[in-house]
C-alpha positions in Angstrom: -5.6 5.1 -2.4 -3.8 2.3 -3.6 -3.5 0.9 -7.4 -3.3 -2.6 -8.4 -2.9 -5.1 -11.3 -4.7 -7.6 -12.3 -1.7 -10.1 -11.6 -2.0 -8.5 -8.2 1.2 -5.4 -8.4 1.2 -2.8 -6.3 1.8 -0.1 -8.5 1.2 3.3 -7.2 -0.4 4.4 -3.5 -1.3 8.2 -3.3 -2.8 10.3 0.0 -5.1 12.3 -1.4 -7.6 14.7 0.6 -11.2 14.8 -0.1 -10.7 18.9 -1.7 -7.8 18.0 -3.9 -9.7 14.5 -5.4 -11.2 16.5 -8.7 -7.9 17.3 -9.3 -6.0 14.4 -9.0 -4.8 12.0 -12.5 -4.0 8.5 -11.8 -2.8 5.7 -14.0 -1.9 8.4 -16.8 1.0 6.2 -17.7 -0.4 2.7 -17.2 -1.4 0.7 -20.3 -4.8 -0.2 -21.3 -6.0 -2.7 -19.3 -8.2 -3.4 -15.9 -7.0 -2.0 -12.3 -8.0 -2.4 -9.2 -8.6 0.5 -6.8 -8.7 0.3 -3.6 -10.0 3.4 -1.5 -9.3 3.8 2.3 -11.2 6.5 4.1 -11.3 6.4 8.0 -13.3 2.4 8.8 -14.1 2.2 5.4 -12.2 0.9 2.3 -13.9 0.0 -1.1 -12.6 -2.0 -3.9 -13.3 -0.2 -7.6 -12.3 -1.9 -11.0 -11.4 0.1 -13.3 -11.0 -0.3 -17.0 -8.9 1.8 -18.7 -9.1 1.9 -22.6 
């Protein structure tokens, strides 16, 4: 998983296992604003915005 900007900053990448992904916290320390995650798994990689308020 990787965590992006909106002006397009890298600024966190984790490796997280499918188990372990209920307990993860990301972006605890970001400021309020809207993020981009993308998700790799195997082929597939998705793209979720995410707002955080």
């Amino acid at each position: 998983m990787a965590i992006y900007d909106m002006a397009g900053r890298l600024l966190e990448t984790k490796d997280i296992q499918a188990d372990d992904l209920s307990s993860q916290k990301i972006g605890e320390r970001y400021p309020a604003g809207v993020y981009n995650a993308i998700v790799t798994q195997g082929d597939e990689t998705r793209v979720i915005r995410v707002v955080k308020r």
